[in-house]
C-alpha positions in Angstrom: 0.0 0.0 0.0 1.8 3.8 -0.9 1.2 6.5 1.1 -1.6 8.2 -1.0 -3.3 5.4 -0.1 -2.8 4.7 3.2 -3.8 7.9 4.4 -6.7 8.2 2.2 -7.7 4.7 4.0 -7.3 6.6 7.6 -8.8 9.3 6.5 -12.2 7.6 5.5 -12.3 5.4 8.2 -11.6 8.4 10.9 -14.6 9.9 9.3 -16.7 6.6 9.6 -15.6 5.9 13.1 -16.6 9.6 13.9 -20.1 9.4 12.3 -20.8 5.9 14.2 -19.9 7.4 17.4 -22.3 9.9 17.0 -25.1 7.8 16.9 -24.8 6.3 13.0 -29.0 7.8 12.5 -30.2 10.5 10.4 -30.7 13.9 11.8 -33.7 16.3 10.8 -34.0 20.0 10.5 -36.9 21.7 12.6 -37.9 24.7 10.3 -39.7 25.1 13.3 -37.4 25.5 16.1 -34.2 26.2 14.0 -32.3 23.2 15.3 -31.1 19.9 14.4 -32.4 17.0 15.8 -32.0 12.7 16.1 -34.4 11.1 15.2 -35.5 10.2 18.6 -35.7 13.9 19.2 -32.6 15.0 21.2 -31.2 18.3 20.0 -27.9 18.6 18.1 -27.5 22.3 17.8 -29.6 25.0 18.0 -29.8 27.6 14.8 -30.6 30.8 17.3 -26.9 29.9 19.0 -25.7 30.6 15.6 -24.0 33.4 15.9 -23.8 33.9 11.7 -27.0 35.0 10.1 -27.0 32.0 7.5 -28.4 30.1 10.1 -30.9 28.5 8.5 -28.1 27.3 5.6 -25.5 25.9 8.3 -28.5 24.0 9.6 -29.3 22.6 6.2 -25.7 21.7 5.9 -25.6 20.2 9.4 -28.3 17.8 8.6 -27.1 16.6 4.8 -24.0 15.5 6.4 -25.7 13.5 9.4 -24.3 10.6 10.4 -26.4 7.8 8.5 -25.5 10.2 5.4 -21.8 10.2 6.2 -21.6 6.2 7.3 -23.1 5.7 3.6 -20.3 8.0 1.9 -17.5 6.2 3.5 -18.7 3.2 2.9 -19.1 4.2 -0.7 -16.2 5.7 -0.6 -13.7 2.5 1.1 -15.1 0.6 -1.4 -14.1 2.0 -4.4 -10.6 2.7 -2.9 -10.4 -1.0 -2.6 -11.1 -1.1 -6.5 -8.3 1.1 -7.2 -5.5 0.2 -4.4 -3.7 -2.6 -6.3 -2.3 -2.6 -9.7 -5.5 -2.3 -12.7 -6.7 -0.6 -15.6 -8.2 2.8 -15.0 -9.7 5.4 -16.8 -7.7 8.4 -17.1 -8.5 12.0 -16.8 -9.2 11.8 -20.5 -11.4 8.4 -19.7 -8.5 6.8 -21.6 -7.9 3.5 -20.0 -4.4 2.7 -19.1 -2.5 0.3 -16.7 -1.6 1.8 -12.9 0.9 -0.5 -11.2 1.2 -1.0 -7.3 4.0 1.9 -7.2 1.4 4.5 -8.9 -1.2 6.7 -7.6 -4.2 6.1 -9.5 -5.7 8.9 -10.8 -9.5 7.3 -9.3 -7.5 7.7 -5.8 -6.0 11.2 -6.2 -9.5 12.3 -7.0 -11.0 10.8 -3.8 -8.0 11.9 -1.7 -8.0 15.6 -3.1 -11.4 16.2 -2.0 -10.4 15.4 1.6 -7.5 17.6 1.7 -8.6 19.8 4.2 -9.8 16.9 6.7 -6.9 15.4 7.9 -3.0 16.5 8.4 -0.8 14.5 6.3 -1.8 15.6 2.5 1.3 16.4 0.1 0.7 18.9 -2.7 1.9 16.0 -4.8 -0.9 13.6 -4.8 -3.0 16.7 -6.0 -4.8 15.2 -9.4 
């Protein structure tokens, strides 16, 4: 496994292990009340402690990314890393389909991992697609 990888792999499963300790169940927006809720109705935040007046947007955003939502994701996401992790053919950037060896950082991979670039510490301006 090359580095790309492996911390793309820690990464994703950080995030999974995160979104499973926080309960692994959709949240809801009250449009109501302003807040975010679990499903069995215990508060996650409340819009009016929002300082920012987007409120209603950040609470929109809290609730796409709840934790059933971001369980699925990784999942998704794991998956296809284990697709692209070994030597195979992939498309390129150009959907031309060429060989990646074990040594390589498949372009598939670099996509995934440049979209997490801001999660963790550890990204290298190299792996950038």
């Amino acid at each position: 496994m090359n580095d790309l990888v492996a911390w793309l792999r820690s990464d994703i499963e950080h995030e999974l292990a995160l979104a499973r300790a926080a309960g692994g169940a959709p949240w809801v927006g009250s449009t109501e009340h302003f807040e975010v809720q679990t499903v069995e109705g215990l508060t996650v935040v409340d819009g009016f402690e929002i300082s920012d007046p987007r409120f209603r947007a950040t609470i929109d955003h809290i609730v796409r990314h709840d934790p059933a939502a971001t369980i699925d994701r990784c999942e998704s996401d794991l998956a296809i890393l284990s697709l692209h992790e070994h030597a195979h053919g992939c498309g390129g950037p150009a959907d031309s389909r060429r060989w990646v060896s074990d040594d390589e950082d498949c372009p598939t991979v670099r996509l995934l991992a440049y979209g997490r670039r801001h999660h963790r510490p550890g990204w290298r301006e190299e792996w950038k697609p």
